[in-house]
N, C-alpha and C positions, 0 to 999 in steps of 0.2 A: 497412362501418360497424357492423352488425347483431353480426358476428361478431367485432369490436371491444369494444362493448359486453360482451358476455357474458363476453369475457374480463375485463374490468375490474370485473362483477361477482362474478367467481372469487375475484379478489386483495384484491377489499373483505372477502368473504364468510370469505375467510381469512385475512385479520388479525382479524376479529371470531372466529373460532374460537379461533386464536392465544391473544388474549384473556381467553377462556373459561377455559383448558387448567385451570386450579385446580379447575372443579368437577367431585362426584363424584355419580355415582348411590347414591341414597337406598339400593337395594335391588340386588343383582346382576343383569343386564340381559342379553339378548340382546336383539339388533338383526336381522331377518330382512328383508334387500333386495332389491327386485326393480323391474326399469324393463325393457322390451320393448325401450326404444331409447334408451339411455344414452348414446351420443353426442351425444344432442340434448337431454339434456336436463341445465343449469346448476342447476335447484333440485335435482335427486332427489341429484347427484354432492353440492351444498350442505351439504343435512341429512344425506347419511350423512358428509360430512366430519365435520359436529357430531358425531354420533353419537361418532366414533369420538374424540375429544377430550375424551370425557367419562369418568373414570375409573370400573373398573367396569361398563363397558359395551363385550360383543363385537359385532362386526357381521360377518354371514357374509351374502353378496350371492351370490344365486343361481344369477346368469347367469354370472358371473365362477366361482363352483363347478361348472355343470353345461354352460354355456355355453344354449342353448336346445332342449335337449331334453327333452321333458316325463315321458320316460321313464327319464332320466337321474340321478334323486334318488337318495339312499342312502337311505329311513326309518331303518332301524334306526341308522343312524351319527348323522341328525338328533333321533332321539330321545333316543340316548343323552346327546350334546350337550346339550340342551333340557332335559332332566330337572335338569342342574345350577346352570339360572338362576330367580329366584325372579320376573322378570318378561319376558312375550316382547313385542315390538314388533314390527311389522309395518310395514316404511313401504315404500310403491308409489305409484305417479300412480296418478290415479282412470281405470281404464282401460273406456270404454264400461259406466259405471256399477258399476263392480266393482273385483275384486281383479286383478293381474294374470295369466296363461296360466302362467308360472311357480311366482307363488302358489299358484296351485290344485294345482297338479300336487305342492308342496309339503305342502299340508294333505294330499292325498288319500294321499299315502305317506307323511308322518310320521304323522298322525294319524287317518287312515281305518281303518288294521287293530286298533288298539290300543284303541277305546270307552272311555266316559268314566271318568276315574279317574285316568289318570295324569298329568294335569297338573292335579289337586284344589290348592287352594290360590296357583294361581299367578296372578298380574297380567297380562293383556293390556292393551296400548294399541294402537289403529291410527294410524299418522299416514300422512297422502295430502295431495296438493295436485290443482289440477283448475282448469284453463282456461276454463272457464265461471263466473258470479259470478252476479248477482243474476236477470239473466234466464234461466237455467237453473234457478238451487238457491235455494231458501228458499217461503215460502207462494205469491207470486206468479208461479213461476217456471216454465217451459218440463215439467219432471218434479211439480212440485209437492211437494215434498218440501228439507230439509237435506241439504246433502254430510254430515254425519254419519250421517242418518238413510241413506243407499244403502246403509252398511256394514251394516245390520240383521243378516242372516247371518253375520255376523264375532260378533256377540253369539249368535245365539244359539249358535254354533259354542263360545264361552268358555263361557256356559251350562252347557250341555250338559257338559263339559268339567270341571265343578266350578270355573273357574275366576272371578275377578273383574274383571269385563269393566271399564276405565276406560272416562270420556269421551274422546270421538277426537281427535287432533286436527288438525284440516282448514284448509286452504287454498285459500279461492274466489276464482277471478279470480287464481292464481298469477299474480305477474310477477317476474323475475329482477333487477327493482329493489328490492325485497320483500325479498329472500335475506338480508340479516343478520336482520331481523327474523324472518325463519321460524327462520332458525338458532338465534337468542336463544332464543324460544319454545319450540323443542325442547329445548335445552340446559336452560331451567329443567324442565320436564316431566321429563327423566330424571332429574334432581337434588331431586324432591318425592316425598315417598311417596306 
């Protein structure tokens, strides 16, 4: 039943892409994707479908380039890549309060050898979803803090970076009945300067 579900939130999720397919990103985009367990998961496969439905916007998913080795990355190829979009995206599940094991191992080979400067001018945005909601994330919550506010280090990494950190954007209490609306959401997001 369960596994019913999710498919039928697939075929919803992409008609609503379908949908979309007209709009374009604002600015040239990359999309940098990463899920530890992408079989499992209907929202992350979701928004990088949007993603990818948005003209003007590439999506390069990590596991699927490197498979899960952390050693695996090309920097110098991600860099080159990178240098020619004017905005980078970063969409991962909120993984034990973080980025995911993939992610990291991406910043720390694309962006670890090269200090700040050569991504001066560019736009980041994070987008994440995360299976905890109110009793985890916000003033009252389990960490005490926003899902936006975990990515802290994601900013100051843009920072740092010269670059212009956007607001995140997050999804608390994901649920996979949700997914056109995260989709939409994203879909406007890359289509706004």
């Amino acid at each position: 039943m369960k596994k019913a579900f999710l498919i039928l939130a697939l075929i919803l999720a992409s008609a609503l892409v379908a949908d979309e397919n007209i709009k374009k990103a604002s600015v040239k985009t990359l999309v940098i994707a990463s899920h530890p367990y992408p079989e499992r998961s209907v929202i992350f496969k979701g928004l990088q479908e949007a993603a990818k439905s948005v003209q003007g916007v590439s999506v390069r998913n990590l596991e699927e380039l490197y498979g899960y080795d952390t050693r695996a990355i090309d920097g110098q190829t991600e860099r080159k890549i990178t240098q020619e979009y004017e905005r980078i995206v970063f969409l991962f599940p909120t993984h034990w309060f973080n980025i995911t094991p993939m992610m990291k191992a991406y910043l720390n080979e694309t962006w670890g050898s090269v200090g700040p400067g050569l991504w001066q001018g560019k736009q980041m945005l994070v987008v994440s979803a995360a299976g905890g909601g109110d009793s985890t994330y916000g003033k009252n919550g389990r960490i005490g803090m926003e899902l936006a506010e975990v990515f802290t280090p994601m900013k100051a990494s843009a920072l740092h970076c010269g670059m212009e950190y956007l607001a995140p954007l997050v999804f608390k209490g994901a649920s996979a009945q949700d997914l056109p609306n995260y989709q939409s959401a994203f879909i406007k997001r890359l289509s706004q300067n």
